[in-house]
C-alpha positions as a Markdown table, in Angstrom:
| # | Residue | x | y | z |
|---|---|---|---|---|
| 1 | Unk | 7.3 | -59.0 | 21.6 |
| 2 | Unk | 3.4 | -58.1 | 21.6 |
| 3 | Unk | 4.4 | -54.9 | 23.3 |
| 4 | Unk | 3.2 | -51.2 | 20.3 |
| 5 | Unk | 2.2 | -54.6 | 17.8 |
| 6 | Unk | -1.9 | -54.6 | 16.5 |
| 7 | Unk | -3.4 | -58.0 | 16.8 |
| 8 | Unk | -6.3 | -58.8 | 15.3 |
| 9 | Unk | -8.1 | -62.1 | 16.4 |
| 10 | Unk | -11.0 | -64.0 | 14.7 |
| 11 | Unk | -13.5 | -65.5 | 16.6 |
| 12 | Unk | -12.4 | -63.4 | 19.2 |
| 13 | Unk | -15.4 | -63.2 | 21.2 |
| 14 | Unk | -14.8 | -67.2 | 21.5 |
| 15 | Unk | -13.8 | -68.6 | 25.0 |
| 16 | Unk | -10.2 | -69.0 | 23.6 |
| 17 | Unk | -10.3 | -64.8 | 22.4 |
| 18 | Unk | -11.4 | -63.8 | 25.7 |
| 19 | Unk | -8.7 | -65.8 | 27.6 |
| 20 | Unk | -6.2 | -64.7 | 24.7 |
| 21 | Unk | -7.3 | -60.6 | 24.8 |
| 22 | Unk | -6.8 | -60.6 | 28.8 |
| 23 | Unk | -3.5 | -62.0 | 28.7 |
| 24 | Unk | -2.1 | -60.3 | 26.2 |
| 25 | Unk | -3.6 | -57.1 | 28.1 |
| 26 | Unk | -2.3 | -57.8 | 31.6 |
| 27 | Unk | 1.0 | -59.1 | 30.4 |
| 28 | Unk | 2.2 | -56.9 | 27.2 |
| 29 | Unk | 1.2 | -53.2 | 26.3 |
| 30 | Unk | -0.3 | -53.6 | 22.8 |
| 31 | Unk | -1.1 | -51.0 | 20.5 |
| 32 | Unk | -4.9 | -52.4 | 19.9 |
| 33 | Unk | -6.3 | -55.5 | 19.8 |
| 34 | Unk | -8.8 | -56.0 | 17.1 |
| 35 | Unk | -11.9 | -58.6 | 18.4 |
| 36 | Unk | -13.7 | -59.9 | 14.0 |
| 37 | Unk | -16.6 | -61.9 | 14.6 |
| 38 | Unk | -20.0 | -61.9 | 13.3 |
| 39 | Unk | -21.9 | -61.9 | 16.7 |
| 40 | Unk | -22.7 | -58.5 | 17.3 |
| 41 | Unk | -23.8 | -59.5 | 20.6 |
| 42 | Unk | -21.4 | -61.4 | 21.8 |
| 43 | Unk | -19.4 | -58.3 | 20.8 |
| 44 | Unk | -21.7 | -56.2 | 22.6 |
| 45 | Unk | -20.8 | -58.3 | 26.4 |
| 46 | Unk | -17.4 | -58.6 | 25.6 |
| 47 | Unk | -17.3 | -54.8 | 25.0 |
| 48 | Unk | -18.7 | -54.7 | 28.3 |
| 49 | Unk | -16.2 | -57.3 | 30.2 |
| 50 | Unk | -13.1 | -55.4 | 29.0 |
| 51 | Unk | -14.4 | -51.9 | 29.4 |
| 52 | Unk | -11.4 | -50.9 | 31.5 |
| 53 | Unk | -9.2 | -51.8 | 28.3 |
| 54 | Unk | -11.8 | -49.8 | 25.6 |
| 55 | Unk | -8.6 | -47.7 | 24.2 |
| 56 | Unk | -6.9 | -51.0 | 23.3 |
| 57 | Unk | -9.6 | -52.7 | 22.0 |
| 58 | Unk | -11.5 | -52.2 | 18.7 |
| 59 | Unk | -14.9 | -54.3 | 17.6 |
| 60 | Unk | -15.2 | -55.4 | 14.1 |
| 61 | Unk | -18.7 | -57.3 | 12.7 |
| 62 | Unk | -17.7 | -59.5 | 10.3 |
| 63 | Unk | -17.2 | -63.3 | 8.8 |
| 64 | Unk | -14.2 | -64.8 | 7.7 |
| 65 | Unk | -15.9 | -66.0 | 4.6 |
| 66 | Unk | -15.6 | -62.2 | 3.3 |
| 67 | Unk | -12.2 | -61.6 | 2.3 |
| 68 | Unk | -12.9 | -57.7 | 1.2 |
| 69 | Unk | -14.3 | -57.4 | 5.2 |
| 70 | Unk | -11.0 | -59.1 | 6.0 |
| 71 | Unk | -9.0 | -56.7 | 3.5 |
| 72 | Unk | -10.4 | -53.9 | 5.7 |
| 73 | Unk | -9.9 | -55.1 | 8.9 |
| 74 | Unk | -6.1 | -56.0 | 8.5 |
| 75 | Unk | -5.5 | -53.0 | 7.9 |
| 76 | Unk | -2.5 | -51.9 | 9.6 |
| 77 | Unk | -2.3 | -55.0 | 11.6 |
| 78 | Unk | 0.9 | -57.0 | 12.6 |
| 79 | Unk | -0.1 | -60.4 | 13.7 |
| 80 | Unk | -3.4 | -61.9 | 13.5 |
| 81 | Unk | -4.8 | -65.1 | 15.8 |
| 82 | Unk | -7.3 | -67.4 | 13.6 |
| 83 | Unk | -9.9 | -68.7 | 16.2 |
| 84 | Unk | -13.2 | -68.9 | 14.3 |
| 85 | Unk | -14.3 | -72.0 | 12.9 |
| 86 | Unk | -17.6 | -74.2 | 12.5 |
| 87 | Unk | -16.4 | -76.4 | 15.5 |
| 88 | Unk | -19.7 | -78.7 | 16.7 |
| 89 | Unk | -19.1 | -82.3 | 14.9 |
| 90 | Unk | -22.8 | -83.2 | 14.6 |
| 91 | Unk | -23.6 | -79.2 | 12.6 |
| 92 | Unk | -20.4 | -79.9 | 10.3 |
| 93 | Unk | -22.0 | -83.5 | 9.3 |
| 94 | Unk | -25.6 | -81.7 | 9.0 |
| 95 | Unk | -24.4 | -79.0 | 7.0 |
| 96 | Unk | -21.1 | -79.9 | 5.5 |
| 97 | Unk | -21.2 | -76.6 | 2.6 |
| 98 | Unk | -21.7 | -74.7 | 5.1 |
| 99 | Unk | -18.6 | -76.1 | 7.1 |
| 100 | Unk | -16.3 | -76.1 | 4.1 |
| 101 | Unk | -16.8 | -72.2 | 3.4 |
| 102 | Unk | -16.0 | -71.1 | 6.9 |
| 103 | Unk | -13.5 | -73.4 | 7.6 |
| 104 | Unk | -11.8 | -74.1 | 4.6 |
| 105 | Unk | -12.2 | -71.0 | 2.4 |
| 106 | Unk | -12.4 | -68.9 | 5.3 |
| 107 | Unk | -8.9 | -70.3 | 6.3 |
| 108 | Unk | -7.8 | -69.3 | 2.6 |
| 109 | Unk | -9.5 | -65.5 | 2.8 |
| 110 | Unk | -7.2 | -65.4 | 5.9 |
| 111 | Unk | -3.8 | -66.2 | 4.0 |
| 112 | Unk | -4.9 | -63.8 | 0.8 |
| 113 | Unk | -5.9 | -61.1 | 3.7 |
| 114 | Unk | -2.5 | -61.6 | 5.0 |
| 115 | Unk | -0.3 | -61.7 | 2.6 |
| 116 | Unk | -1.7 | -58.7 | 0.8 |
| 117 | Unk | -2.1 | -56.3 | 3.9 |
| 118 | Unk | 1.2 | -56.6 | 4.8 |
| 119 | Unk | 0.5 | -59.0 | 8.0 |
| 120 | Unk | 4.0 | -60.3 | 10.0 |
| 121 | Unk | 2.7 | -63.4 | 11.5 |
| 122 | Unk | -0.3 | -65.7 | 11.0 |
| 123 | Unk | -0.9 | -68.5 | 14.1 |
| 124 | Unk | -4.3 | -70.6 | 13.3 |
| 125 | Unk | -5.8 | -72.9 | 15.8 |
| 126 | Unk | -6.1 | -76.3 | 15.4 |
| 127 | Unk | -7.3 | -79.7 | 17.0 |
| 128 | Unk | -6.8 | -83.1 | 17.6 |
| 129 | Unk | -9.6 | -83.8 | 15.2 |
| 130 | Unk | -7.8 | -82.8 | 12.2 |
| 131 | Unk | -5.3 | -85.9 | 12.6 |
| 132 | Unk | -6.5 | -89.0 | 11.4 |
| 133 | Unk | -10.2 | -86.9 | 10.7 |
| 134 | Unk | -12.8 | -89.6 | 11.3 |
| 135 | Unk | -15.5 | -86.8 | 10.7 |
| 136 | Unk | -16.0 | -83.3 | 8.4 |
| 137 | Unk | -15.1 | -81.1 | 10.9 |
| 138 | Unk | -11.3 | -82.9 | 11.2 |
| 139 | Unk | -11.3 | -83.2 | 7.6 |
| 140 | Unk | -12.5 | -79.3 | 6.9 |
| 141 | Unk | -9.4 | -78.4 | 9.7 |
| 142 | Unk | -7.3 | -80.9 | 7.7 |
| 143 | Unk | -7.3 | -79.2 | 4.9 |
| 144 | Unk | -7.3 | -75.5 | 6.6 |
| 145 | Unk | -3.9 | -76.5 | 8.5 |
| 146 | Unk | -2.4 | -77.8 | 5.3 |
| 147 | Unk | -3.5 | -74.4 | 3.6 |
| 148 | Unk | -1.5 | -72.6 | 6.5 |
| 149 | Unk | 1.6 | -74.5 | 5.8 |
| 150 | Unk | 1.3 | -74.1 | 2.3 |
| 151 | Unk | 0.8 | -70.5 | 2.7 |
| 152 | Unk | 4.6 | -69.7 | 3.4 |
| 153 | Unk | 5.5 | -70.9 | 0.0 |
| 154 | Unk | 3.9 | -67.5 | -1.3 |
| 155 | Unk | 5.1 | -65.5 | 1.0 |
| 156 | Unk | 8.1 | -64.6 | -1.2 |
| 157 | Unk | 10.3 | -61.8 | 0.3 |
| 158 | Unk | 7.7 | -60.0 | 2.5 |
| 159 | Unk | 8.0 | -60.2 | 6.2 |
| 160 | Unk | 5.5 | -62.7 | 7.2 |
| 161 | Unk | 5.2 | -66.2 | 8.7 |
| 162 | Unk | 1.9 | -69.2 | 8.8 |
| 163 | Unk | 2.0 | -71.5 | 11.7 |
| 164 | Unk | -0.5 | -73.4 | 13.6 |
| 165 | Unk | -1.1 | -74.4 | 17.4 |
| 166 | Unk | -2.7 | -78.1 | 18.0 |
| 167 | Unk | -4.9 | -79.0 | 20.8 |
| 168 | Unk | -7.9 | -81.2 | 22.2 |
| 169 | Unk | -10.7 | -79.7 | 23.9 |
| 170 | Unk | -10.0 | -77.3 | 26.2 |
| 171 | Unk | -11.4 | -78.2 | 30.1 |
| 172 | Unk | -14.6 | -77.0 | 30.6 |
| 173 | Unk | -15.1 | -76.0 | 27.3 |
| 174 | Unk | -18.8 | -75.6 | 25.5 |
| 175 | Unk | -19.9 | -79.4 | 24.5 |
| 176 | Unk | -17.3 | -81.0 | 25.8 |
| 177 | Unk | -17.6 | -84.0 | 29.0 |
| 178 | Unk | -16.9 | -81.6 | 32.2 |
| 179 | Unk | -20.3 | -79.4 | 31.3 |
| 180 | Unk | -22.0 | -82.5 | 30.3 |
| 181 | Unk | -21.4 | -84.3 | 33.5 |
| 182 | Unk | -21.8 | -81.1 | 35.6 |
| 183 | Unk | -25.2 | -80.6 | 33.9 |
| 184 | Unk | -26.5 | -84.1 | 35.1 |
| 185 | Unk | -24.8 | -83.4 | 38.4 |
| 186 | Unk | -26.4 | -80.3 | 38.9 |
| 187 | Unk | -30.0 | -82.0 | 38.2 |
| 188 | Unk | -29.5 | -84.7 | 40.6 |
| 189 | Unk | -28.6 | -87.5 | 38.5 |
| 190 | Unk | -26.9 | -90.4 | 39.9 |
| 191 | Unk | -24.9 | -91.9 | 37.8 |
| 192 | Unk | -22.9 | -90.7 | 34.3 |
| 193 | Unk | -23.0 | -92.2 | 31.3 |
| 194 | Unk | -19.6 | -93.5 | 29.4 |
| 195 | Unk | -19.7 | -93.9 | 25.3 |
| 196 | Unk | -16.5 | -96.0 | 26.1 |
| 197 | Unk | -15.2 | -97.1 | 28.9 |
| 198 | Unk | -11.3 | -96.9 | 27.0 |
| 199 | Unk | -12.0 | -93.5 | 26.6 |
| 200 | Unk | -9.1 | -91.2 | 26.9 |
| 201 | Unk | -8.7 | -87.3 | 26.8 |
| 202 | Unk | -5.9 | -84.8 | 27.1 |
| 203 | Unk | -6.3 | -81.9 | 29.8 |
| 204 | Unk | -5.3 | -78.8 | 28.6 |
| 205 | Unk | -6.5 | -75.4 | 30.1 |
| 206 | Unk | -7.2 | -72.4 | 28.2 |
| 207 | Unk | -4.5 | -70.6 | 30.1 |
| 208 | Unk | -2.3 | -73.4 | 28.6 |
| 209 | Unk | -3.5 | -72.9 | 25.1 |
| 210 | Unk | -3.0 | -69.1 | 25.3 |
| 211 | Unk | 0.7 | -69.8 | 26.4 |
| 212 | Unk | 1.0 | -71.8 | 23.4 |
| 213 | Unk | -0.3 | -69.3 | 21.0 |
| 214 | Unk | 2.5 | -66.7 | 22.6 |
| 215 | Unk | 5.3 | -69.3 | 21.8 |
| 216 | Unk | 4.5 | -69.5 | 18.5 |
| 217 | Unk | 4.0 | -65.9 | 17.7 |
| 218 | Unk | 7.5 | -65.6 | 19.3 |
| 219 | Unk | 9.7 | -68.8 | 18.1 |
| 220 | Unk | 7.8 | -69.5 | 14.7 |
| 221 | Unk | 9.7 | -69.3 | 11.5 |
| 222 | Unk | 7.1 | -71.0 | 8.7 |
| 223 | Unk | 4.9 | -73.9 | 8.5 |
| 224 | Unk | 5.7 | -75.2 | 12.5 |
| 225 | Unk | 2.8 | -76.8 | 14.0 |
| 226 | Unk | 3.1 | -76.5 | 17.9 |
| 227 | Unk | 1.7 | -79.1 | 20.4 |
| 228 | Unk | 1.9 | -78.8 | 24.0 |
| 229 | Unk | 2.6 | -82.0 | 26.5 |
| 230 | Unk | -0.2 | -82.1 | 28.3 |
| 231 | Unk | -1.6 | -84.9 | 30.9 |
| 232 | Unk | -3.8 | -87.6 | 29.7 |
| 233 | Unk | -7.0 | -88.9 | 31.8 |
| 234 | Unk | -9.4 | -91.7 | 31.3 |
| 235 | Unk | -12.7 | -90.3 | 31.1 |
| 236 | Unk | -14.2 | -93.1 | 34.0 |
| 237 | Unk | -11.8 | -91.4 | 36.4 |
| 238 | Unk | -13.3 | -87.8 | 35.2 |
| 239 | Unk | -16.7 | -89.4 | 36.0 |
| 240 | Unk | -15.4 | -91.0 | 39.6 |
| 241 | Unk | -14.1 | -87.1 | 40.3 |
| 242 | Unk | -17.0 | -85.6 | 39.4 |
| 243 | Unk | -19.6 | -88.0 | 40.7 |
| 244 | Unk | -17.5 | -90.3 | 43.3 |
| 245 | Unk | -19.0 | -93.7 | 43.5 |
| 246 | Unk | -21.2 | -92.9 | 40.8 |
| 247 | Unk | -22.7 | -96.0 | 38.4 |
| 248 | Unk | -21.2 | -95.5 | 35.0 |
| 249 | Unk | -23.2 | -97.1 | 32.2 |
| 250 | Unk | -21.4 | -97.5 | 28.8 |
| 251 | Unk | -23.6 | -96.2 | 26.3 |
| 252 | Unk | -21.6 | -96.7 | 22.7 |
| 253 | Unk | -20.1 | -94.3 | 21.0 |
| 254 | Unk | -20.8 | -91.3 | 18.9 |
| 255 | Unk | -20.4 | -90.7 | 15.7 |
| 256 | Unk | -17.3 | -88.6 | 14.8 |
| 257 | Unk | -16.3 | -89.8 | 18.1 |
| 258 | Unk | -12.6 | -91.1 | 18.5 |
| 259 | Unk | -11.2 | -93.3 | 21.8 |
| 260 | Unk | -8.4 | -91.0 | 22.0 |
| 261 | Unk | -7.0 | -87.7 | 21.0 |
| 262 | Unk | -4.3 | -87.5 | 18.5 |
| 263 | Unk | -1.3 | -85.1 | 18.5 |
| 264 | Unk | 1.8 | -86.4 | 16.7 |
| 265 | Unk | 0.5 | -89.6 | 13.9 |
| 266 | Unk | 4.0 | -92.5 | 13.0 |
| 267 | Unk | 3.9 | -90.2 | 9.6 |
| 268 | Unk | 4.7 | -86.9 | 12.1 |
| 269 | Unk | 6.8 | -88.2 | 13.5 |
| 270 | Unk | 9.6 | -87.7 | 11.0 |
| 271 | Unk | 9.7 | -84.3 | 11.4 |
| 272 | Unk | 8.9 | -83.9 | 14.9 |
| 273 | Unk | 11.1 | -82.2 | 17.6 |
| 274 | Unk | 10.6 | -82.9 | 21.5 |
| 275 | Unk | 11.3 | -79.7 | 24.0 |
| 276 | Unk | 10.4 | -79.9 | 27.7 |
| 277 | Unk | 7.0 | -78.3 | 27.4 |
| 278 | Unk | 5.7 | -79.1 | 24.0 |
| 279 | Unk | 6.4 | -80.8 | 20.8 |
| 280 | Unk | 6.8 | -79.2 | 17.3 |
| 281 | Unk | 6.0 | -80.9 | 13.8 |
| 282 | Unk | 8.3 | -78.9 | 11.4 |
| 283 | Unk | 7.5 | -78.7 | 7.8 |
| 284 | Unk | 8.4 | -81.4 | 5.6 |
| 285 | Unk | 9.2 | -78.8 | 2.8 |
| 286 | Unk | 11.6 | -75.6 | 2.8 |
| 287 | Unk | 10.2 | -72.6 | 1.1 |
| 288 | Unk | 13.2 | -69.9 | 1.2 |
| 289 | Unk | 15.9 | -69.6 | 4.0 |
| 290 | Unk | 13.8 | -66.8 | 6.0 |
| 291 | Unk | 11.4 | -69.5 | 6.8 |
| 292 | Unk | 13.6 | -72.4 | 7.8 |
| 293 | Unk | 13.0 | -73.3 | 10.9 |
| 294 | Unk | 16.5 | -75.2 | 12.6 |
| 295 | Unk | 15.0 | -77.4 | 15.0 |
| 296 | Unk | 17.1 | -77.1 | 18.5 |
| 297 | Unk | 15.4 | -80.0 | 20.3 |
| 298 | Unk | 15.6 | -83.4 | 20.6 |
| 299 | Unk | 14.2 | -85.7 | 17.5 |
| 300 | Unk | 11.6 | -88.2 | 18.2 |
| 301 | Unk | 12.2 | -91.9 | 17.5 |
| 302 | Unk | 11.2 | -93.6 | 14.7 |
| 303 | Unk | 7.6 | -95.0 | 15.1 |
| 304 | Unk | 6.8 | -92.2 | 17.7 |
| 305 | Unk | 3.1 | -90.9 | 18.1 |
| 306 | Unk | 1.6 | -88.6 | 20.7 |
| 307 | Unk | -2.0 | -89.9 | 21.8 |
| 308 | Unk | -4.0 | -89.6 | 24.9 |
| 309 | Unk | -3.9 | -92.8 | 25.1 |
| 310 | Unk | -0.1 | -93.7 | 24.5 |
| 311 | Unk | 0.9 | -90.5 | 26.9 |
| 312 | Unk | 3.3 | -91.7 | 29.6 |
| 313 | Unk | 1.9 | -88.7 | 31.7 |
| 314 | Unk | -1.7 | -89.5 | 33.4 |
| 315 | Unk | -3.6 | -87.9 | 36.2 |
| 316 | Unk | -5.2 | -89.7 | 38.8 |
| 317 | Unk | -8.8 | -88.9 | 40.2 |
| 318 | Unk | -7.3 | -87.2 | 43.4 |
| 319 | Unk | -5.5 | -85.0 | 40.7 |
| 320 | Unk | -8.4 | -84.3 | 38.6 |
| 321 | Unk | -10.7 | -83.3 | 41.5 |
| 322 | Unk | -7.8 | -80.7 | 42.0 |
| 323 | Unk | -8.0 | -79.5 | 38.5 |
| 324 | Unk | -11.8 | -79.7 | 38.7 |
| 325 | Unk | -11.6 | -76.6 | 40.7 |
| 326 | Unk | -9.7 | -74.2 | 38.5 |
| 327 | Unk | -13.0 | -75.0 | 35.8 |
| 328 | Unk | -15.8 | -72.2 | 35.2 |
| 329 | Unk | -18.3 | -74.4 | 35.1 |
| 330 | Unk | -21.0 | -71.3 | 35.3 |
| 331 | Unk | -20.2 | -69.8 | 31.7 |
């Protein structure tokens, strides 16, 4: 499906682009893949991490807040990944202009880049933080995954499809709990401090998150958002895997901060479709019959909601410890 197609990816030299260009490289023959980001740097390493791929892979500088750059760089390109975004919580709340043009009117540069460049398929990345936002960041992805959706009603009769993939944070991943803990660990603290001890997370890998991504560039039709089933944990049993025996003080939580991630809200729910590996929220509006999407799974009951703390999957801290391994905890 990937195999002679150009895919361009923003953010690309993100953890998620990295994970998303090797795959892609080791499992499809692409015709290039296309790295747009504003961190020449970053560029610069990655350049140098994939150097046995340079004739497949092409560097472009620039910010999805400048749609002519984007004009340019879609250029010939057949599906494009949308991974940049303002992402930290506490610089969203700080600088909450600044979070709005990149992740808002960046998203809609992206669909007007799209749609007039002759693009086949959009998949953006979201998070758990844009259902039920409790802080700008899930509000400024809010509105970018509604954008998305909306984006297939304009589509008219060109070849081309919007759809988004919805996820927590990925394990090990910048800011998140695993590198926080670690860090202390590594400096010989002794015991690992708990905002909450209700605390919940899903565990999702990035492998997991790429897989997703490839689902929905094959299977999506318009407007789907795709969620994967995923096990939950409570984050004092990340701590006792991490740390075992460890004190555990309960420190209050954060701002922005929420007990436990949300997937699928009640209101979802009326459109969502269970498979054996993931859930999808189809579209509660039908834009032409290219982009109806006939849902083939089974329909979720009435009242249903996917949460980390609702999940009827958990892991225990003998399981985590397993997981704990597969982490690059060194990036």
């Amino acid at each position: 499906m990937l195999n002679n197609k150009s895919i361009l990816i923003t953010g690309g030299t993100g953890s998620f682009g990295k994970a998303f260009t090797k795959y892609v490289l080791e499992h499809y023959e692409p015709k290039k893949i296309i790295i747009y980001s504003r961190d020449e740097f970053k560029q610069f390493i990655m350049q140098n991490e994939f150097k046995q791929y340079a004739d497949k892979l092409r560097f472009f500088i620039g910010d999805v807040r400048d749609k002519e750059r984007l004009m340019r760089a879609f250029e010939g390109v057949d599906y494009v990944i949308h991974a940049a975004a303002m992402k930290q919580v506490p610089a969203c709340e700080y600088n909450p202009a600044e979070a709005i043009k990149t992740n808002i009117n960046g998203a809609q540069n992206i669909i007007d880049a799209a749609l007039d460049m002759g693009v086949k398929k959009v998949v953006a990345l979201s998070t758990d933080k844009a259902v039920n936002p409790v802080n700008l960041y899930g509000g400024t992805k809010l509105v970018s995954d509604k954008l998305f959706i909306a984006a297939n009603a304009y589509a008219g009769n060109k070849d081309i499809n919007f759809s988004i993939v919805r996820y927590g944070n990925v394990a090990g991943s910048r800011g998140s709990v695993i590198p926080f803990f670690n860090n202390i660990i590594k400096n010989g603290g002794k015991e690992l401090p708990i905002t909450d001890y209700r605390m919940t997370r899903f565990w999702i890998s990035l492998q997991q998150g790429v897989e997703l991504v490839v689902k929905a560039l094959e299977e999506a039709k318009g407007g789907e958002t795709f969620i994967s089933k995923i096990p939950s944990f409570k984050i004092t049993d990340l701590a006792q895997a991490m740390l075992p025996g460890c004190e555990m003080p309960e420190v209050g939580i954060r701002e922005g901060e929420k007990l436990h991630e949300i997937m699928v809200t009640v209101e979802d729910s009326m459109t969502t479709y269970e498979y054996d590996k993931h859930f999808i929220v189809y579209p509660q509006m039908t834009w032409s019959e290219s982009h109806k999407a006939v849902p083939t799974g089974k329909k979720v009951p009435e009242g249903f909601s996917y949460s980390s703390g609702n999940n009827d999957w958990w892991l225990t801290v003998d399981e985590i410890k397993e997981l704990l391994k597969s982490v690059d905890l060194e990036k």
